[in-house]
Biopython code that builds the backbone (N, CA, C, O; Angstrom):
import numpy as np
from Bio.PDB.StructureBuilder import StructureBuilder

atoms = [
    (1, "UNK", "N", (-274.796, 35.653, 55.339)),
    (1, "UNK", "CA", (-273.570, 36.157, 55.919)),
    (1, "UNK", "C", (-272.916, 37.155, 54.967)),
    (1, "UNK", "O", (-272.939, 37.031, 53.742)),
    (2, "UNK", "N", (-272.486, 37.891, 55.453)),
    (2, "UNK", "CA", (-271.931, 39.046, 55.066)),
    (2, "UNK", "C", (-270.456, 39.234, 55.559)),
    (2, "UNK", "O", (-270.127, 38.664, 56.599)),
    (3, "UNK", "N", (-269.312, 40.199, 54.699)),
    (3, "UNK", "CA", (-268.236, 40.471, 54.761)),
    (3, "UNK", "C", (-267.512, 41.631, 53.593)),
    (3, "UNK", "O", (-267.094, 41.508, 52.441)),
    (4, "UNK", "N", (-267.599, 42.601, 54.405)),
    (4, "UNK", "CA", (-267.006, 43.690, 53.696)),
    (4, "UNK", "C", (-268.232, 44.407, 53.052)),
    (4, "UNK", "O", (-268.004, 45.378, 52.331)),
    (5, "UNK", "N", (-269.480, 44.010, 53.254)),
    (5, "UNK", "CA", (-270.674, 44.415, 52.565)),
    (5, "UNK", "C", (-270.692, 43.326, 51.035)),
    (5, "UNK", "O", (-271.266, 43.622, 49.986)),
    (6, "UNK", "N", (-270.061, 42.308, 51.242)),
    (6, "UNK", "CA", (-270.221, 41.514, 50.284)),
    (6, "UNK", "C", (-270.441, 40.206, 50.608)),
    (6, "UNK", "O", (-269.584, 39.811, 51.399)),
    (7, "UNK", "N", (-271.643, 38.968, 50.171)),
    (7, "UNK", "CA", (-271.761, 38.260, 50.776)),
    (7, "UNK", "C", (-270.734, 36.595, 50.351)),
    (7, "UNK", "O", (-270.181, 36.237, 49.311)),
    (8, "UNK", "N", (-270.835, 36.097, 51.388)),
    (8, "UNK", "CA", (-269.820, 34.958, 50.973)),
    (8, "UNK", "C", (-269.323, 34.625, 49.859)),
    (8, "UNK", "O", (-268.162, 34.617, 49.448)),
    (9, "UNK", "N", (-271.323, 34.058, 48.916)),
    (9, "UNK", "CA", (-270.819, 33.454, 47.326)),
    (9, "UNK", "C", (-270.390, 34.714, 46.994)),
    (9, "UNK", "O", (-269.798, 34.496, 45.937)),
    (10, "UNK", "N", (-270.295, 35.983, 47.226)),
    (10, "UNK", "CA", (-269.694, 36.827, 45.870)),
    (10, "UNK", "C", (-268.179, 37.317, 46.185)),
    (10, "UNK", "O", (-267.558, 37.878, 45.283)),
    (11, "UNK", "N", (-267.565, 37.108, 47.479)),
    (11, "UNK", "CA", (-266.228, 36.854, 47.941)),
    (11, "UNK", "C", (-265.308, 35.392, 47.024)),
    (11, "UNK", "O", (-264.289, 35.254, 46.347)),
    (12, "UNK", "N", (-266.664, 34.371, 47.647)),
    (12, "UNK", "CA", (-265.640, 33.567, 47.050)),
    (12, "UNK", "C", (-265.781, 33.089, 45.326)),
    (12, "UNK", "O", (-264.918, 32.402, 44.779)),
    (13, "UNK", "N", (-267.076, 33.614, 44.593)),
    (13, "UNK", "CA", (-266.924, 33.993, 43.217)),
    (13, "UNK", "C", (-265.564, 34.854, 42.730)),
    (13, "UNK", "O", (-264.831, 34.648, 41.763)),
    (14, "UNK", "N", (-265.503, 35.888, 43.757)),
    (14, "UNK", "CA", (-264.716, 37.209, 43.116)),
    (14, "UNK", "C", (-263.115, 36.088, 43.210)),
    (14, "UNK", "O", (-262.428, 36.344, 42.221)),
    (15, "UNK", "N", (-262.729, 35.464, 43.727)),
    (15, "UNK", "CA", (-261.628, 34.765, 44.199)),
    (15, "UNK", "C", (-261.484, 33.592, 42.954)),
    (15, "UNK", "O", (-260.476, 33.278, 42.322)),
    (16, "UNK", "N", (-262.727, 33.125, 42.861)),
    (16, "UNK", "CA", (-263.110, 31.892, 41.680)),
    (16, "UNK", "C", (-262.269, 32.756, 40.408)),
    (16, "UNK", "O", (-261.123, 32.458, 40.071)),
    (17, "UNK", "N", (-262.646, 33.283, 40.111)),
    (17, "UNK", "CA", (-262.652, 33.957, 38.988)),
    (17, "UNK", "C", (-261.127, 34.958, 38.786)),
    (17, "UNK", "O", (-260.711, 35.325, 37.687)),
    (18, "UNK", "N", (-260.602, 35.202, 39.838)),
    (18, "UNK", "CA", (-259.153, 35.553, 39.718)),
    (18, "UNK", "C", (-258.465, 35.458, 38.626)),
    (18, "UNK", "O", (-258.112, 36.445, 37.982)),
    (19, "UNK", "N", (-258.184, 34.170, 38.283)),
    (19, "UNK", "CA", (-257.233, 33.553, 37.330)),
    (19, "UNK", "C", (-257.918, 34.432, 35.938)),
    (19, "UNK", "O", (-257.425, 35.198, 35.111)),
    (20, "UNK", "N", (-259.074, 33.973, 36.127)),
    (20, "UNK", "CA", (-260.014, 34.114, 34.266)),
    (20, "UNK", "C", (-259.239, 35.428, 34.252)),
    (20, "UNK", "O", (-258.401, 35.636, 33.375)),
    (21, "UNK", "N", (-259.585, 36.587, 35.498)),
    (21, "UNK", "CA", (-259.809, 37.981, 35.477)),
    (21, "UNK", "C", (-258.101, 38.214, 34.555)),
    (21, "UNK", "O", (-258.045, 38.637, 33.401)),
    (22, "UNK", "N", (-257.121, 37.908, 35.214)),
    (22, "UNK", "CA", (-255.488, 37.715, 35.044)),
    (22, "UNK", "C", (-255.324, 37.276, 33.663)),
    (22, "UNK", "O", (-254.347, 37.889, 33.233)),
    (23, "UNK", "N", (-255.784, 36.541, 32.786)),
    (23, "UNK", "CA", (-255.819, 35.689, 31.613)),
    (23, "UNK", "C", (-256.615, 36.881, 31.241)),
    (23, "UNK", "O", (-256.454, 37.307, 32.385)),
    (24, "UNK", "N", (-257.246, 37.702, 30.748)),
    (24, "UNK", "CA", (-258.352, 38.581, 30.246)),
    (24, "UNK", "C", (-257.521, 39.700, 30.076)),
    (24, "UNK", "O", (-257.994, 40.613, 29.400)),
    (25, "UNK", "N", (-256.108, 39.874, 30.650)),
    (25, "UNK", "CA", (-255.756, 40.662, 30.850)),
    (25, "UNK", "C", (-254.994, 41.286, 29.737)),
    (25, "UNK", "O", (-254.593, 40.195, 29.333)),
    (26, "UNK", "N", (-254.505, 42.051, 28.976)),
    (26, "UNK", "CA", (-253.673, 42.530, 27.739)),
    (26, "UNK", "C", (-252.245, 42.016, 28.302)),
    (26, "UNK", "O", (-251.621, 42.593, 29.193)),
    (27, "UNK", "N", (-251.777, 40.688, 27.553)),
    (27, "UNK", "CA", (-250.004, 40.895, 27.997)),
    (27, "UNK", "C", (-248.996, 40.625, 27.085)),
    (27, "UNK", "O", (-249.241, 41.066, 25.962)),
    (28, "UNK", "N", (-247.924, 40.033, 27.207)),
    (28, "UNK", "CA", (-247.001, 40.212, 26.108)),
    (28, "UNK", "C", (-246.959, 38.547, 25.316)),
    (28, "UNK", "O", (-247.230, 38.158, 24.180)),
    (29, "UNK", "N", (-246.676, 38.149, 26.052)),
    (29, "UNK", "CA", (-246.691, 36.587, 25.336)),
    (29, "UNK", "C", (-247.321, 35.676, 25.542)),
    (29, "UNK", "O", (-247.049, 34.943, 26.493)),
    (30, "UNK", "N", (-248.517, 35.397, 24.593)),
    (30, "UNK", "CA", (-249.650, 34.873, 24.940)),
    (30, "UNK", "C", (-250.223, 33.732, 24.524)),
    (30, "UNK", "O", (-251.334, 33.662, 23.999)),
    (31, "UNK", "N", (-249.374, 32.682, 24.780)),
    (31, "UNK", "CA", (-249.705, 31.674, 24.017)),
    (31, "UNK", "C", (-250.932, 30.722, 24.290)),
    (31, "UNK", "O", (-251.487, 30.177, 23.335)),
    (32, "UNK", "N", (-251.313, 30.539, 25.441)),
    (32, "UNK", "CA", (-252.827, 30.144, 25.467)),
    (32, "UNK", "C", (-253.800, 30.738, 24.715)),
    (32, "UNK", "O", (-254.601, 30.146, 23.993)),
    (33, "UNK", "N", (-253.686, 32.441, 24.972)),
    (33, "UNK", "CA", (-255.007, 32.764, 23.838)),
    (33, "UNK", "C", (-254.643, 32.842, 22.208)),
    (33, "UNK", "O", (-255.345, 33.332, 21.322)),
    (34, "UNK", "N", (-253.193, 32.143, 22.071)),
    (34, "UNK", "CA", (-253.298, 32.076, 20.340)),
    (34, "UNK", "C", (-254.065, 30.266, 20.081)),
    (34, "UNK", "O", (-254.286, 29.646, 19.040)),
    (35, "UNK", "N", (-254.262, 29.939, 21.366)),
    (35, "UNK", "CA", (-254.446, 28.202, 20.617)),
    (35, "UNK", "C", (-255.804, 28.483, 20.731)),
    (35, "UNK", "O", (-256.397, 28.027, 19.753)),
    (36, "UNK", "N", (-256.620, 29.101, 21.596)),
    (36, "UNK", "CA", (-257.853, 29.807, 21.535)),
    (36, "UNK", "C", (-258.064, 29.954, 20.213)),
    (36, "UNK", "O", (-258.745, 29.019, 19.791)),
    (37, "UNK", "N", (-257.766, 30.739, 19.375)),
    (37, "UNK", "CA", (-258.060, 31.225, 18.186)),
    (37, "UNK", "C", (-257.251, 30.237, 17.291)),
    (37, "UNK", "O", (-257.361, 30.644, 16.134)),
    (38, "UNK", "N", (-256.632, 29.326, 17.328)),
    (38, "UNK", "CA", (-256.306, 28.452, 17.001)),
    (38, "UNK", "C", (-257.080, 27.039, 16.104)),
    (38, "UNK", "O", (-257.104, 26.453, 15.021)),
    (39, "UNK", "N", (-257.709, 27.056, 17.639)),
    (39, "UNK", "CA", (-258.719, 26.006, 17.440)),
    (39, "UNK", "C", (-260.014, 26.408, 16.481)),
    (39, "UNK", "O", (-260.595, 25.588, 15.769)),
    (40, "UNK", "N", (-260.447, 28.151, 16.611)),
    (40, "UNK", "CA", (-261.461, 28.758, 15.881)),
    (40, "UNK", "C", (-261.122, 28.678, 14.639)),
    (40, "UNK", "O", (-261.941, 28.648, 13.721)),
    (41, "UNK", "N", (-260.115, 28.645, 14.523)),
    (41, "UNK", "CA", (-258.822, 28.723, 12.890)),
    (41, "UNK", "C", (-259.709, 27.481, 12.365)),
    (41, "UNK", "O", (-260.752, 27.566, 11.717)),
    (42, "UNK", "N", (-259.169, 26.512, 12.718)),
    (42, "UNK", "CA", (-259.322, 25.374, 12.310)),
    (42, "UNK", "C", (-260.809, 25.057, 11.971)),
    (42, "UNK", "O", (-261.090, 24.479, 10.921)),
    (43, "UNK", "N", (-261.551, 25.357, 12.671)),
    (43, "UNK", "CA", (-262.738, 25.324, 13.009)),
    (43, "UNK", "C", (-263.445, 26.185, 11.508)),
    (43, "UNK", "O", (-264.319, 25.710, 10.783)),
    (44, "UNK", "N", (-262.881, 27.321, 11.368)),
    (44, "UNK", "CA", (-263.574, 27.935, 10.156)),
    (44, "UNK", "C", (-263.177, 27.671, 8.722)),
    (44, "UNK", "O", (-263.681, 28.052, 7.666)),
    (45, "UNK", "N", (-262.057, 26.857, 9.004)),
    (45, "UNK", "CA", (-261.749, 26.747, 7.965)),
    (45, "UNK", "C", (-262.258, 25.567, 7.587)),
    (45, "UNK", "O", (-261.961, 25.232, 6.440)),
    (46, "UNK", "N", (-262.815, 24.963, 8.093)),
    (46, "UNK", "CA", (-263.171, 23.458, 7.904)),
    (46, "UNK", "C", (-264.490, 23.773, 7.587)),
    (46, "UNK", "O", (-265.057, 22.946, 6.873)),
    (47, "UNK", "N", (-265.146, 24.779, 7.940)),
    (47, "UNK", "CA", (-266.892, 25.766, 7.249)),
    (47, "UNK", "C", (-266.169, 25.805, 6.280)),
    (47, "UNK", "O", (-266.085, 24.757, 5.639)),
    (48, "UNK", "N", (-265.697, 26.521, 5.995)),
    (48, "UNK", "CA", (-265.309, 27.572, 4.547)),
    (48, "UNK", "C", (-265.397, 26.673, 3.473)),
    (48, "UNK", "O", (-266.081, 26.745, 2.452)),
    (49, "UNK", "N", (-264.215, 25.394, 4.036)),
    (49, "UNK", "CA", (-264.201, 24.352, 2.634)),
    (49, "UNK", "C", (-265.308, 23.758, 2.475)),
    (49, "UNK", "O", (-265.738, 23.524, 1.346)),
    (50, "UNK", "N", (-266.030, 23.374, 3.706)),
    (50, "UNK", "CA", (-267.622, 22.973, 3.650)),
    (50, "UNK", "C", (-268.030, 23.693, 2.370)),
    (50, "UNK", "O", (-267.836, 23.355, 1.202)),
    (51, "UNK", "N", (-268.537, 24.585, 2.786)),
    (51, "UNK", "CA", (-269.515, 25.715, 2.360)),
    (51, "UNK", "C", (-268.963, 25.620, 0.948)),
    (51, "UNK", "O", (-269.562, 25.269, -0.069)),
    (52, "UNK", "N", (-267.827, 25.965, 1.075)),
    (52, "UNK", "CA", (-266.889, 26.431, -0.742)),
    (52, "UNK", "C", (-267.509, 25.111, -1.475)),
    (52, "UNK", "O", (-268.337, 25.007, -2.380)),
    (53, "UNK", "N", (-266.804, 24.177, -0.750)),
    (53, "UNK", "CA", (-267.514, 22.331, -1.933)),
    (53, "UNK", "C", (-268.830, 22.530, -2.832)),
    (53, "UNK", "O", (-269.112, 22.505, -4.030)),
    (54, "UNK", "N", (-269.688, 22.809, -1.222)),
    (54, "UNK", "CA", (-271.042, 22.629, -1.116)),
    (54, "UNK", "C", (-271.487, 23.569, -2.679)),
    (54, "UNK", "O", (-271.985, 23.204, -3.744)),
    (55, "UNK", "N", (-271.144, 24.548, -2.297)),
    (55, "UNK", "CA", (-271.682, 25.947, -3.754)),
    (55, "UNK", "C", (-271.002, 25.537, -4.834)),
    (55, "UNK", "O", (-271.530, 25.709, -5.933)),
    (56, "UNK", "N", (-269.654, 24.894, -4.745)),
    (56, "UNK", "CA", (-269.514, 24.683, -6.133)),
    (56, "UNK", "C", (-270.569, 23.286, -6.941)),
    (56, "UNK", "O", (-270.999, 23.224, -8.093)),
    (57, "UNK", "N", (-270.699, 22.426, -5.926)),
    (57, "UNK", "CA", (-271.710, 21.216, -6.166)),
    (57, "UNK", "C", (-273.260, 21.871, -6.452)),
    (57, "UNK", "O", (-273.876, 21.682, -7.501)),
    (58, "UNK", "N", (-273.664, 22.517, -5.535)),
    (58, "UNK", "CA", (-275.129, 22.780, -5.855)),
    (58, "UNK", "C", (-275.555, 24.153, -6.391)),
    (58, "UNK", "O", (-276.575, 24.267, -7.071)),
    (59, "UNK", "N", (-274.748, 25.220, -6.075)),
    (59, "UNK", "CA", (-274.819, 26.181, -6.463)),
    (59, "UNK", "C", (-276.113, 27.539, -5.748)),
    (59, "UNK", "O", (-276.659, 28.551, -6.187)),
    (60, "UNK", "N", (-276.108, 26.953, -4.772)),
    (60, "UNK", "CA", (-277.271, 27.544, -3.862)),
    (60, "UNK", "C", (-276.547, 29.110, -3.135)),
    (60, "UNK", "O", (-275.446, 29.018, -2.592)),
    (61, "UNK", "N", (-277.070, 30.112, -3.174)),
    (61, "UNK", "CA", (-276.627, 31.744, -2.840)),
    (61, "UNK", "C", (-276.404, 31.169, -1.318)),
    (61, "UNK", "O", (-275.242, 31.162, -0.912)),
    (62, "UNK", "N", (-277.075, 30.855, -0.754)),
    (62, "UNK", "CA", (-276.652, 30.624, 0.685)),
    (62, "UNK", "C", (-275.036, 30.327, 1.136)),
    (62, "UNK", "O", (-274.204, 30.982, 1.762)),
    (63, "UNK", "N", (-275.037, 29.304, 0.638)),
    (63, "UNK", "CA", (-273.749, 28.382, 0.317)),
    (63, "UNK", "C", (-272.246, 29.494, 0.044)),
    (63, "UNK", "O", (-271.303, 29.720, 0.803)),
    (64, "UNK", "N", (-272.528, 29.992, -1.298)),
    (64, "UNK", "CA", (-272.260, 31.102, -1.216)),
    (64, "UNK", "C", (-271.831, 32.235, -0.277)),
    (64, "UNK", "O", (-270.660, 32.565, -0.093)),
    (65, "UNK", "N", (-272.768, 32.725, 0.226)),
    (65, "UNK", "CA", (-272.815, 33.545, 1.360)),
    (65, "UNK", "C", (-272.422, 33.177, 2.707)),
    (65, "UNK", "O", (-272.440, 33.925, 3.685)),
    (66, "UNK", "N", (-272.161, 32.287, 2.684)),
    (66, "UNK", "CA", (-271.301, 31.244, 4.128)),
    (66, "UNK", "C", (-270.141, 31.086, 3.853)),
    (66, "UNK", "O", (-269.386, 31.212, 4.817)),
    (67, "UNK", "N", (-269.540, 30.786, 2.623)),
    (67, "UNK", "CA", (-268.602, 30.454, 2.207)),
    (67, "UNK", "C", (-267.578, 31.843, 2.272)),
    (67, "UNK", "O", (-266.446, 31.847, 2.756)),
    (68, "UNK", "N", (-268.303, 33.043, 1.638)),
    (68, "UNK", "CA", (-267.292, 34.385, 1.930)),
    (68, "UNK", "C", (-267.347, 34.615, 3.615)),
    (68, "UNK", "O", (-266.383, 35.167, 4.146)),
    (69, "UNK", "N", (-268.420, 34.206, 4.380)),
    (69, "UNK", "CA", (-268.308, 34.619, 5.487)),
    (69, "UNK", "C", (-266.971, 33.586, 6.361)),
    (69, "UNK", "O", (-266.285, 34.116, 7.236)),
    (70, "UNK", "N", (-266.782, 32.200, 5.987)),
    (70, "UNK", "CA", (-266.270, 32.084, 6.881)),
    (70, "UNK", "C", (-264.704, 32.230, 6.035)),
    (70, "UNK", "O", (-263.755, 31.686, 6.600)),
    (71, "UNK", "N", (-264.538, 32.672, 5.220)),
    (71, "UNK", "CA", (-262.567, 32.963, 4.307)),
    (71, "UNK", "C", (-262.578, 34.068, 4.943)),
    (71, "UNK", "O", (-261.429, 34.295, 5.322)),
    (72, "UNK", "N", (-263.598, 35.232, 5.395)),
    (72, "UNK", "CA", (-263.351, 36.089, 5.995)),
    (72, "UNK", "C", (-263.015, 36.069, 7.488)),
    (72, "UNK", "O", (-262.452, 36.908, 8.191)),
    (73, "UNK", "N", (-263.615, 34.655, 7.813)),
    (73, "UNK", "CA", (-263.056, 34.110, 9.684)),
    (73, "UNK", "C", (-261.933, 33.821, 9.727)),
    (73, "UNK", "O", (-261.251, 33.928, 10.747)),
    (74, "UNK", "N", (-261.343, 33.215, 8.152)),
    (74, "UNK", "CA", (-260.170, 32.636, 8.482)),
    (74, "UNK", "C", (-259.160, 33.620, 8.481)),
    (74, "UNK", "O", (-258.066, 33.301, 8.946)),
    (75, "UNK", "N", (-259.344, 34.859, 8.005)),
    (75, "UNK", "CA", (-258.339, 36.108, 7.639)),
    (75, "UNK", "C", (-258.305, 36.455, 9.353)),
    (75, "UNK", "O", (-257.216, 36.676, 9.882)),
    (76, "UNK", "N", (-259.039, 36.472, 9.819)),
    (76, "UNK", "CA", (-259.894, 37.157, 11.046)),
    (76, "UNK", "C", (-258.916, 36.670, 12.213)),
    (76, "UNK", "O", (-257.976, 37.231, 12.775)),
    (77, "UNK", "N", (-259.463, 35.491, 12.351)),
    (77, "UNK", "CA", (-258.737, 34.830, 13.404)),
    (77, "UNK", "C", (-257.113, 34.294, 13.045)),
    (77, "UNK", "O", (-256.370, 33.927, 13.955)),
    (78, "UNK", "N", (-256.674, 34.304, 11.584)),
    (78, "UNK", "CA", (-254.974, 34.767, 11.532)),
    (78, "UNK", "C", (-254.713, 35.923, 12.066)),
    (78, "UNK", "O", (-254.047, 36.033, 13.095)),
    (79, "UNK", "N", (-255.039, 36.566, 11.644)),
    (79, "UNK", "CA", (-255.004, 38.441, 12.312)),
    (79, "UNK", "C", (-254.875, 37.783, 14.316)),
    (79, "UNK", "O", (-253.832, 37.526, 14.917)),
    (80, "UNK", "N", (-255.551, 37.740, 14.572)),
    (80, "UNK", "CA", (-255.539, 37.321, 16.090)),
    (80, "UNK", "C", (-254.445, 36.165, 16.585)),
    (80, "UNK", "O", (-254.069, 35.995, 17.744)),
    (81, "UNK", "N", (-254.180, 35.686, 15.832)),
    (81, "UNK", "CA", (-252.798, 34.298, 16.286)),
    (81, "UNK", "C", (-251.599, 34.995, 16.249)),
    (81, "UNK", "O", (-250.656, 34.901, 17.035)),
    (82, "UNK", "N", (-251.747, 35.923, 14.965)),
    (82, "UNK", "CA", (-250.110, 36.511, 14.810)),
    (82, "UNK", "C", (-250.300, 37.214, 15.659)),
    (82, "UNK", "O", (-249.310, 37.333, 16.381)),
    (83, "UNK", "N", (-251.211, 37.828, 15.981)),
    (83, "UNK", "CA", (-251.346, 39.495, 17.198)),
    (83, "UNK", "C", (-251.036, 38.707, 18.712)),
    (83, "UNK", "O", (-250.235, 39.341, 19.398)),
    (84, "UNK", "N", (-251.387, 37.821, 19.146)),
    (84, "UNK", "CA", (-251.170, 36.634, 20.187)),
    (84, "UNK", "C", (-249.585, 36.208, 20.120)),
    (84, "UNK", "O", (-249.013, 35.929, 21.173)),
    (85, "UNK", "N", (-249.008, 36.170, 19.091)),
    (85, "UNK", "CA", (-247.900, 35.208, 19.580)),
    (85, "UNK", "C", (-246.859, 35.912, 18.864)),
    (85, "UNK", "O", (-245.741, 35.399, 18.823)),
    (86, "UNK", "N", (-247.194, 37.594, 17.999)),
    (86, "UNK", "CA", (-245.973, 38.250, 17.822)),
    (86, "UNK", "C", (-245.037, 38.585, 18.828)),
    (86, "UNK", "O", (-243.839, 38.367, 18.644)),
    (87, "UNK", "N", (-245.529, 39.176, 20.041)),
    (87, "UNK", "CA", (-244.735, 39.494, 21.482)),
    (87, "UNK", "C", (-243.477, 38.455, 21.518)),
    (87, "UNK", "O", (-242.327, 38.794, 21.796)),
    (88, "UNK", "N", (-243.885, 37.151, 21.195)),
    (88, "UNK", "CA", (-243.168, 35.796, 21.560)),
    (88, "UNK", "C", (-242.185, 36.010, 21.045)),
    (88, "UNK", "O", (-241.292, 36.532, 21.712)),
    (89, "UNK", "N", (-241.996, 35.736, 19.855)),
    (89, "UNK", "CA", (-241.043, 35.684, 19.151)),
    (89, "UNK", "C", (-239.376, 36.549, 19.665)),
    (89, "UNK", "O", (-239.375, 37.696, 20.112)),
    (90, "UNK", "N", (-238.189, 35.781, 19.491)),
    (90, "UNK", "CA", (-236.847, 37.032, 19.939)),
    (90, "UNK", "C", (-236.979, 37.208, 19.253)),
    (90, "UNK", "O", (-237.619, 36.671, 18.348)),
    (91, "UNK", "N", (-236.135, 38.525, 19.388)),
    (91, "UNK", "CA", (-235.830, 39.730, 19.355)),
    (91, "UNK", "C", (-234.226, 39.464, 18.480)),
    (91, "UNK", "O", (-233.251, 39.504, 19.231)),
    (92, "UNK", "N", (-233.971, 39.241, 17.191)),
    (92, "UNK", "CA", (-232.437, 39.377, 16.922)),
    (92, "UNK", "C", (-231.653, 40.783, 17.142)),
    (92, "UNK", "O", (-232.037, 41.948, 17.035)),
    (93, "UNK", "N", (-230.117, 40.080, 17.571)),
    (93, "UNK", "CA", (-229.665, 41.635, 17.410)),
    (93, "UNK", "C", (-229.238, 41.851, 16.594)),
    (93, "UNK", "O", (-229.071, 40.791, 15.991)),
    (94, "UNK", "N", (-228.777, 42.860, 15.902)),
    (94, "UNK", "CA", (-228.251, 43.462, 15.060)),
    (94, "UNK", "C", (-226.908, 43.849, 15.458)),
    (94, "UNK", "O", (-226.711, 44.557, 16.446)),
    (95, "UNK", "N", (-225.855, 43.341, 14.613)),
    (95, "UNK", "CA", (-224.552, 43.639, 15.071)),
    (95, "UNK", "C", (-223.832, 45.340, 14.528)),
    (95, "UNK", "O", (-223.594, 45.652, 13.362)),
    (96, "UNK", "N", (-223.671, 45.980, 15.431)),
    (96, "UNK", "CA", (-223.871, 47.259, 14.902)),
    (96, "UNK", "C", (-222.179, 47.631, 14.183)),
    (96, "UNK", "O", (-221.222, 46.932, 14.516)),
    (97, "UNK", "N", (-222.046, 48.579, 13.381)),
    (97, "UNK", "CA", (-220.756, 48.956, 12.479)),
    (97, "UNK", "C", (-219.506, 49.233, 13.154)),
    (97, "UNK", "O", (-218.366, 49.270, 12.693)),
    (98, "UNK", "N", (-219.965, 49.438, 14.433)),
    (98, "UNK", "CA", (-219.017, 49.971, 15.169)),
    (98, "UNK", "C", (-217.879, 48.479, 15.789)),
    (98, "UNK", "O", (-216.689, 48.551, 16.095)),
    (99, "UNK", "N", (-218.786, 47.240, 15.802)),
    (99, "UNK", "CA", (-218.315, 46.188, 16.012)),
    (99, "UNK", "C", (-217.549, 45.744, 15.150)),
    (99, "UNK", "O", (-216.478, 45.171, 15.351)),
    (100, "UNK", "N", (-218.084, 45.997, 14.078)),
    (100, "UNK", "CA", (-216.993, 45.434, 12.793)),
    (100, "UNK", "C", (-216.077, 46.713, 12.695)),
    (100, "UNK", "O", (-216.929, 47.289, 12.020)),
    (101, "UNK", "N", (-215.409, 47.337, 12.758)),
    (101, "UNK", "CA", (-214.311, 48.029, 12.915)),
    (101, "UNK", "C", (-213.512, 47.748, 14.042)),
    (101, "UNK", "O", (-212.388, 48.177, 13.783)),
    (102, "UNK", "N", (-213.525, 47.454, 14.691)),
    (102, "UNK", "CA", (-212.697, 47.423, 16.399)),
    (102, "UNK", "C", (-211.545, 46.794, 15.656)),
    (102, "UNK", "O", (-210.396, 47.152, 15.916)),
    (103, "UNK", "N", (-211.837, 45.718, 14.589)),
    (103, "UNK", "CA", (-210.586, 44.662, 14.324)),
    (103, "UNK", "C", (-209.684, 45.613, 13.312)),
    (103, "UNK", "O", (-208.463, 45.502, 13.197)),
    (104, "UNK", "N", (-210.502, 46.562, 12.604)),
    (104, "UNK", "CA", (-209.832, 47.158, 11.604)),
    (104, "UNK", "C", (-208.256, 47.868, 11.532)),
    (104, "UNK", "O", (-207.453, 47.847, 10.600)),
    (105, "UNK", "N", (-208.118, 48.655, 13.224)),
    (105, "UNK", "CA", (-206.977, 49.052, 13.248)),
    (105, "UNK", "C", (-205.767, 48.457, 13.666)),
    (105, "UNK", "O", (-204.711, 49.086, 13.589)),
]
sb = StructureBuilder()
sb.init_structure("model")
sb.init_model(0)
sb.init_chain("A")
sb.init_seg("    ")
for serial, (resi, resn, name, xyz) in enumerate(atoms, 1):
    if name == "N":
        sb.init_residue(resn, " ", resi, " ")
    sb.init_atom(name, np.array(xyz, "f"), 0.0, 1.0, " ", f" {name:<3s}", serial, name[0])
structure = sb.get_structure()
C-alpha cells in the first residue's frame, strides 16, 4: 500500500521518529541533551581514573595512551554540558545609572 508515493511503514516511520527529528534540533535550553553528555562525563571519567591508576601501577604505554585520551573526553564533553545548558541560565539585569539618579534631585 501506498500513500503520497510513500508506503505505509515509511509514513508511519516518518511520524515514529518526529519527536527524535524535534530533539535533534539546535535550541535554546537544553537540558535533556546536557544529561546526555552528562552521563558520557561520568562515564569517561571513570576510564581516565581507570587508565591513570592502571599506568601509574604498571606502567604499560597503552595505559598511558588511554589515559590522555579519555582527560581529553572529559574536557570534551564539559565543553558540550556548558554549551547545552548555557542558554538556561537568567539573564541578570543590570541596574542602569540613570536609575540611581532619579532619587538624586
Amino acid at each position: 500500500m501506498t500513500t503520497n508515493g510513500r508506503s505505509v511503514w515509511e509514513t508511519h516511520a516518518a511520524g515514529a521518529f518526529g519527536p527524535v527529528s524535534t530533539m535533534l534540533d539546535n535550541g535554546r535550553c537544553e537540558p535533556l541533551k546536557a544529561a546526555v553528555h552528562g552521563v558520557l562525563f561520568a562515564t569517561v571519567c571513570l576510564c581516565a581514573a581507570y587508565n591513570t591508576a592502571a599506568w601509574l601501577k604498571r606502567r604499560q604505554r597503552h595505559l598511558a595512551i588511554n589515559a590522555i585520551i579519555y582527560i581529553g573526553a572529559i574536557w570534551w564533553e564539559h565543553g558540550h554540558i556548558v554549551h547545552h545548558l548555557e542558554p538556561c541560565t537568567p539573564r541578570q539585569e543590570i541596574p542602569s545609572a540613570v536609575d540611581g539618579l532619579s532619587d538624586a534631585a
